[in-house]
C-alpha positions in Angstrom: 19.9 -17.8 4.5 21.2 -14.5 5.7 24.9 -13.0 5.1 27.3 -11.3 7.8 29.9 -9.7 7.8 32.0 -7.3 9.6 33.1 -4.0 8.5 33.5 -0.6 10.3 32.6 -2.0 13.7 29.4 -3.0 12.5 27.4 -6.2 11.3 25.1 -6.0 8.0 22.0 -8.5 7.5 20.7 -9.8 4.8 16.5 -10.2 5.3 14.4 -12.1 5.8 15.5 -14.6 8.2 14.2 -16.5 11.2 17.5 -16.7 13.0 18.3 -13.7 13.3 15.6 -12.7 15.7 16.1 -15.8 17.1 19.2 -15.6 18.2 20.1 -11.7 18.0 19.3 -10.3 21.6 20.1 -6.7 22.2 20.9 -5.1 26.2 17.9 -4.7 28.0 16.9 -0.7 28.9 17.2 0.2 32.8 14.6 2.0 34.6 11.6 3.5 32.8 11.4 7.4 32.5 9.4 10.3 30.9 9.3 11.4 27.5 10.9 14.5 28.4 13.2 12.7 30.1 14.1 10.1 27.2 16.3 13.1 26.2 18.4 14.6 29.1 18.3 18.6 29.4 22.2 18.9 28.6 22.4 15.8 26.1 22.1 12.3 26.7 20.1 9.5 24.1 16.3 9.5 23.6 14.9 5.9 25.1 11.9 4.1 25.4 9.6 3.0 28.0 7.5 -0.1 27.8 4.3 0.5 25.5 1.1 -0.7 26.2 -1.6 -3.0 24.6 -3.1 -0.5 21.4 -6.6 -1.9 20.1 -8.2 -1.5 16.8 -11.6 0.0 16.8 -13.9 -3.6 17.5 -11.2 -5.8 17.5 -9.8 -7.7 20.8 -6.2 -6.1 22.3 -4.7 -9.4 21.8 -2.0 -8.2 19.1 1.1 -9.7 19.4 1.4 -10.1 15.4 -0.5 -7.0 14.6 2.8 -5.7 12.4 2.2 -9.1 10.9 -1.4 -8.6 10.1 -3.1 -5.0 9.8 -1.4 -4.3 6.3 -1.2 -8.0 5.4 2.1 -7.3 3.5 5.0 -8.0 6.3 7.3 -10.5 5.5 9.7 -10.8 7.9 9.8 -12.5 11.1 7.3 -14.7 10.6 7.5 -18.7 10.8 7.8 -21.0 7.6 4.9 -23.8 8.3 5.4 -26.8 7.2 2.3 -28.6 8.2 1.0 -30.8 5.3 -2.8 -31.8 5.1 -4.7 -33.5 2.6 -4.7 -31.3 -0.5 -8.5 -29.1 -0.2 -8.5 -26.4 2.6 -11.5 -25.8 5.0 -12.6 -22.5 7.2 -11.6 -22.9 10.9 -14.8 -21.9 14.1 -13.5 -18.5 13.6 -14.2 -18.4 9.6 -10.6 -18.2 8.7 -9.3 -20.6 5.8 -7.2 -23.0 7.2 -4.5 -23.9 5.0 -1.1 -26.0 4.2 2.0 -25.0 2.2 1.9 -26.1 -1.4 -1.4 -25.7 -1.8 -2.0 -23.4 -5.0 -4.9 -20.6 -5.3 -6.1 -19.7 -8.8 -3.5 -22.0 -10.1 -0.7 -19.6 -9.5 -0.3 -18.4 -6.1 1.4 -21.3 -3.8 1.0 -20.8 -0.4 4.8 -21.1 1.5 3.6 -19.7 4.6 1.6 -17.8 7.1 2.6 -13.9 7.7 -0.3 -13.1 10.7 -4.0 -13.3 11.0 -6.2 -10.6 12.4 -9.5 -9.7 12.8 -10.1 -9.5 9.2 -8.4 -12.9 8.2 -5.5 -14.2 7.2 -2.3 -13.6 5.3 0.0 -15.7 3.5 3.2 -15.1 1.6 3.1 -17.2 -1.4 4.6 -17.5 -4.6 3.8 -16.3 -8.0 4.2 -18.7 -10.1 3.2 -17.1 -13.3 6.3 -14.4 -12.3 8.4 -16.3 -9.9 8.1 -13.8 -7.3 6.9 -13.5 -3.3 3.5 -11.8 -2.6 1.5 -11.5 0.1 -2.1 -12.7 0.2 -4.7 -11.1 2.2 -7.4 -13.7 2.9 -10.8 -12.1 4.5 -12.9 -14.3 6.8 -16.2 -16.0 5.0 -18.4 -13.9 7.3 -21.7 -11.9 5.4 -20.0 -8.6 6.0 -16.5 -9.6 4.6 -17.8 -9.7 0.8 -18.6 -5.5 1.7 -15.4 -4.8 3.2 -13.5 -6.4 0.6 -15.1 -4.6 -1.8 -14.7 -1.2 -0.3 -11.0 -2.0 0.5 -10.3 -3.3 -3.2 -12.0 -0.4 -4.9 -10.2 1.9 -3.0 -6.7 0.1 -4.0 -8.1 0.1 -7.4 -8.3 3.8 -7.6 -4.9 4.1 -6.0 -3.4 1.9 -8.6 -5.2 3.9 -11.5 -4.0 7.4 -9.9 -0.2 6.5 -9.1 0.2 4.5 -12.2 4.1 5.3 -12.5 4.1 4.1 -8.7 5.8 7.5 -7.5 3.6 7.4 -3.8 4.5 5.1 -1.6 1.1 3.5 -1.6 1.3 -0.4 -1.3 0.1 -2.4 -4.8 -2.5 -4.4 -5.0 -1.4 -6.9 -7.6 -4.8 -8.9 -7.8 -8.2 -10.1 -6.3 -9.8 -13.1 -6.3 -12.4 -15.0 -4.9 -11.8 -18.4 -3.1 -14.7 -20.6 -2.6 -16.5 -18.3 0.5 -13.1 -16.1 0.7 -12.2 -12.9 -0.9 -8.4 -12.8 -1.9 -6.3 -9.4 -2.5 -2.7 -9.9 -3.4 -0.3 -7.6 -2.5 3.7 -7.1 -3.4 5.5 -7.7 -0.3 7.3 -6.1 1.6 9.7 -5.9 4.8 9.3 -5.4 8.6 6.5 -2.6 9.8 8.4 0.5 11.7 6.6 -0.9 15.2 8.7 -4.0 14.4 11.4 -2.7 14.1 11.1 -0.3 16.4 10.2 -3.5 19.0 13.1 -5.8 17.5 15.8 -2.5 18.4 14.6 -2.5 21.6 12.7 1.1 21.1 15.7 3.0 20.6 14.2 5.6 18.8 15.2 6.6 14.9 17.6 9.5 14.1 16.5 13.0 13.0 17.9 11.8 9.7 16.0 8.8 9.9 13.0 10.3 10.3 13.4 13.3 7.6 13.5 10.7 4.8 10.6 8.3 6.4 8.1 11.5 7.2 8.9 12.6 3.9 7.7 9.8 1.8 5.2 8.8 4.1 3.7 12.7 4.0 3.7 12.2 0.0 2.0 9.4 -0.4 -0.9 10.3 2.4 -1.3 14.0 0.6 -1.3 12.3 -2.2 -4.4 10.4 -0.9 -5.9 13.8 0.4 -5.5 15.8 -3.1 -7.7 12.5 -4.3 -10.4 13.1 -1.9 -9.3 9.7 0.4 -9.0 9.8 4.3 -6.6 7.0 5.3 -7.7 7.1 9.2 -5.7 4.0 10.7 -1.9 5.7 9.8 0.2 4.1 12.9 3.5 2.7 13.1 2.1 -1.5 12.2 0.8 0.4 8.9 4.3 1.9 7.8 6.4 -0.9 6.9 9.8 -0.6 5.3 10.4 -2.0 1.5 13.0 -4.1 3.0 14.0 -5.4 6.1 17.7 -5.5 5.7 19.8 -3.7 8.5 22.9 -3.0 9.5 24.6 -4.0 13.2 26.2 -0.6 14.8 28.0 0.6 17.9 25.7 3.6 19.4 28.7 5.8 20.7 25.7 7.7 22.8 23.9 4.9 24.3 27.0 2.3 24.2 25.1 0.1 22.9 24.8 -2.2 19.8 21.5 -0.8 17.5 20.1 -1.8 14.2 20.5 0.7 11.5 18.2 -0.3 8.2 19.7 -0.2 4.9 17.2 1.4 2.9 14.8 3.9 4.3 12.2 3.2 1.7 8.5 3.1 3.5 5.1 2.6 2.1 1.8 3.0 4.0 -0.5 0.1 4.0 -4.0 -0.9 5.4 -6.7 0.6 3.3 -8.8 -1.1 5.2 -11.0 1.7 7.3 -9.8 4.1 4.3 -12.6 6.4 3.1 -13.5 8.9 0.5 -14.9 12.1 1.3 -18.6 11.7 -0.5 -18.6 8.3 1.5 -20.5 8.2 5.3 -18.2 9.2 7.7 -18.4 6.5 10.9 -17.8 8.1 13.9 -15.2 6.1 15.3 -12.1 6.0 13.2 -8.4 5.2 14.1 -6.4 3.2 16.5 -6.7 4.4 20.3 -3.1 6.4 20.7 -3.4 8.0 17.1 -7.4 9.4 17.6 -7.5 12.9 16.9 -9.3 14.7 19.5 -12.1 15.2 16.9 -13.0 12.0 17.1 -12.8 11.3 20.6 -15.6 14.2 21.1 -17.3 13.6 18.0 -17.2 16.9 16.6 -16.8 14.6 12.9 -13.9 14.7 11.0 -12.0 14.9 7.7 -8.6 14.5 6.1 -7.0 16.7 9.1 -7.4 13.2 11.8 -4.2 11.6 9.4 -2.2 14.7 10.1 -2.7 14.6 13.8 -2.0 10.5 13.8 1.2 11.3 11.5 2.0 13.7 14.5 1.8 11.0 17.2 3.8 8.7 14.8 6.9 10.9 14.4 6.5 11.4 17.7 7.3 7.7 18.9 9.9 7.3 15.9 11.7 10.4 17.6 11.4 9.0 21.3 10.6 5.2 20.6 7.3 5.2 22.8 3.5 6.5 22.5 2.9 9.7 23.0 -0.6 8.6 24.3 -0.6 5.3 25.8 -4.0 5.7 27.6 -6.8 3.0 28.3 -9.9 5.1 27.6 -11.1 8.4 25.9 -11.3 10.3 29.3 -7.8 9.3 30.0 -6.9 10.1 26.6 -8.2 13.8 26.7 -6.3 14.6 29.7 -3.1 12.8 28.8 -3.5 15.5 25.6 -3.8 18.6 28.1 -0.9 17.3 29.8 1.2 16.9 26.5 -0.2 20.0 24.5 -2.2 22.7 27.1 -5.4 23.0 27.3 -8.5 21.6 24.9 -9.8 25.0 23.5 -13.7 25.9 25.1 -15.0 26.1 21.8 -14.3 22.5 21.1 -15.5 21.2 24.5 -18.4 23.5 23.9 -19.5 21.8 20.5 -18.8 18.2 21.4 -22.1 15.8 22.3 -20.2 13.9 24.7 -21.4 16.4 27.5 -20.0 13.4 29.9 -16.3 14.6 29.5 -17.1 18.4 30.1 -18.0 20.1 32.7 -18.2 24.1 32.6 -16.4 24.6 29.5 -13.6 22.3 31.2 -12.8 18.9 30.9 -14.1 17.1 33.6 -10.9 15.6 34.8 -9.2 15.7 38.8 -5.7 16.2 38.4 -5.4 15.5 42.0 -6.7 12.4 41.8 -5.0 8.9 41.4 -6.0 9.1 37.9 -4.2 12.5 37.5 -0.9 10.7 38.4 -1.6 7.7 36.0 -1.7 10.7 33.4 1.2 13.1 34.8 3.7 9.6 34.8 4.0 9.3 31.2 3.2 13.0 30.2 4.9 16.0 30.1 4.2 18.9 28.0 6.2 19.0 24.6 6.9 22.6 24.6 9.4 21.9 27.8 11.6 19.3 25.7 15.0 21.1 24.8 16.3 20.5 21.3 19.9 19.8 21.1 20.5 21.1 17.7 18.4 23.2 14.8 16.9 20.1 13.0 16.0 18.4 16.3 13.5 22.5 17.1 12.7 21.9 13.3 11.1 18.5 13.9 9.4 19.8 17.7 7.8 22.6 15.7 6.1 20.6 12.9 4.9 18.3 15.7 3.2 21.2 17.1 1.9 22.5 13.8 0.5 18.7 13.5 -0.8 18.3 16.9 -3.0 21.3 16.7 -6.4 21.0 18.8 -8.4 22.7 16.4 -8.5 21.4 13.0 -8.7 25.1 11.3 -4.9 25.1 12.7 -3.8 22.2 12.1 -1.5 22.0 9.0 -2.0 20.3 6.2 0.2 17.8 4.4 1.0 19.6 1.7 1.5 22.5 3.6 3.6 20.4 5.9 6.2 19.0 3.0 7.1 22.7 3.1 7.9 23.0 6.1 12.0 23.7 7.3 12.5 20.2 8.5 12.2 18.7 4.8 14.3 21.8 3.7 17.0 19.2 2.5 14.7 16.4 1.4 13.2 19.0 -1.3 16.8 20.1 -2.2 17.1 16.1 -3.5 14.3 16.0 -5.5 14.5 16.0 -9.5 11.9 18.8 -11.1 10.2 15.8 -11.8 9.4 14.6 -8.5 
């Protein structure tokens, strides 16, 4: 049950709760408009435009729970299932463990209900009972290949747990793992909504400055802390950032006149360690979600650690403006939407790349006259034009740049990154110990 109450000219929430988002409706955006001009030349608010569908490497673009489902840790938002069934659970067509609440894994973990399901399975928030606390259960499909993935996945949680004993990154746990009949199980602590969700439930009105400082900061801690221990995350993305808690706050935007959710507690963890992979491990070619591919990728010129700094860049871009920076359909499409954004892709790259398809001499093979060209132009403009309307505001444009370097020899680290002038006052805050 959740708690209201006014104060200030605004509403506070208590989460999780299904009424809320049931009832809670916020004003609807009008018109649709560039990135450049989600923030006006001489002021004005930063707004969204409608995203598109955003596919996983292999899996279908039917995600309307993936912020339910890619971490497997989300707890919000998500339907209490009632459902009772005779008391043994079977594995759906699809592989999946069906299941009813009250049934009981390893005699401790009692399923209450269902967070999402995925590609790789399923995931249920269930209680401890050994510690009388929530958790969220990640339950693969019994296919052949699962028993490898989990295995990967869990030894790379494992050696997160053994690095960050004191829990300083913000690194999701992994409590336990077990097996399930044909089903491997990983426990996780739970946590709150995923930024996407958030970001979806405030209509895309994008995050503060502020806002973003203390998310980018944590965030960029944890994943160097990954890179200093040799581990590539390569799926970082909004639906793998998920807030500690979901709890928020109801205020008047004096900007946008509207009412906006502001969350409590700016806590974040990265999640998904899925696709995650050390550096002495085989590299596959094809890493990361669509929009967040570092151009690395897309040409398959390989790739290392830099590919979570260039998705990190795309993320803090659509926290700033609440949309994707590239919402395009293929790689083609991609390429061009990121000479639109950033200038254009250095020769030596297009030079080096095998896909010989996309160049064409030394140039990417790409009419600007064409209909296609104005598909790309629409939602593009390039990101040195966009005027910042205050020091912290250039601060945060410039370590976008830094992070959306073409070449990877550029591109800024992490660490170097934490140092940069926008976390000037985050590093101020922190204890020697830190």
């Amino acid at each position: 049950m959740s708690t209201a109450w006014f104060s200030g000219g605004s509403i506070s929430f208590n989460c999780p709760t299904d009424a809320i988002s049931a009832t809670l409706s916020l004003a609807a955006a009008a018109g649709q408009q560039d990135f450049a001009g989600r923030r006006k030349r001489k002021g004005g608010s930063r707004r969204s435009r409608n995203r598109r569908t955003r596919t996983k490497p292999g899996t279908s673009p039917n995600r309307q729970m993936t912020f339910l489902c890619d971490g497997g840790v989300c707890a919000d938002d998500a339907p209490e299932d009632g459902r009772r069934r005779e008391d043994s659970m079977e594995d759906d067509e699809g592989g999946q463990l069906d299941y009813h609440s009250g049934f009981v894994f390893k005699e401790r973990y009692e399923v209450v209900s269902i967070l999402g399901e995925g590609a790789f399975g399923r995931v249920m928030k269930c209680l401890d009972k050994r510690k009388d606390e929530f958790v969220a259960v990640k339950i693969l499909r019994n296919f052949e290949n699962s028993y490898e993935t989990a295995r990967l996945e869990i030894a790379v949680l494992e050696e997160i747990n053994s690095l960050d004993d004191d829990n300083k990154f913000a690194c999701v746990r992994m409590l336990d793992w077990f097996k399930h009949k044909r089903h491997v199980c990983i426990v996780f602590e739970l946590l709150g909504l995923s930024t996407f969700e958030f970001l979806r439930q405030n209509d895309f009105l994008p995050f503060s400055v502020e806002q973003i400082r203390h998310m980018a900061f944590r965030i960029f801690r944890a994943v160097s802390f990954l890179h200093r221990n040799k581990l590539t995350h390569t799926d970082l993305k909004p639906e793998n950032i998920l807030f500690v808690s979901s709890d928020f706050d109801l205020e008047d935007d004096p900007k946008t006149m509207r009412v906006c959710r502001k969350p409590r507690s700016l806590e974040v963890k990265v999640v998904d360690f899925g696709t995650a992979t050390f550096d002495h491990q085989h590299h596959q070619s094809l890493v990361s979600t669509r929009h967040y591919r570092a151009p690395e990728v897309i040409l398959d010129l390989g790739w290392n650690q830099s590919c979570d700094v260039w998705s990190l860049g795309c993320v803090l871009f659509e926290f700033y403006f609440g949309q994707t920076l590239f919402p395009s359909h293929d790689c083609m499409e991609h390429l061009a939407m990121m000479q639109e954004v950033l200038g254009p892709i250095p020769p030596h790259l297009l030079k080096q790349t095998g896909k010989k398809h996309f160049v064409q001499d030394d140039r990417l093979k790409w009419d600007q006259q064409s209909s296609s060209g104005d598909c790309v132009r629409e939602p593009c403009r390039p990101l040195k034009s966009i005027e910042a309307e205050s020091d912290e505001e250039q601060q945060l444009l410039d370590l976008l740049s830094c992070m959306l370097e073409y070449d990877t020899c550029r591109r800024i680290t992490l660490e170097e990154a934490l140092w940069h002038p926008f976390f000037s006052p985050m590093r101020a805050k922190q204890s020697p110990q830190s």
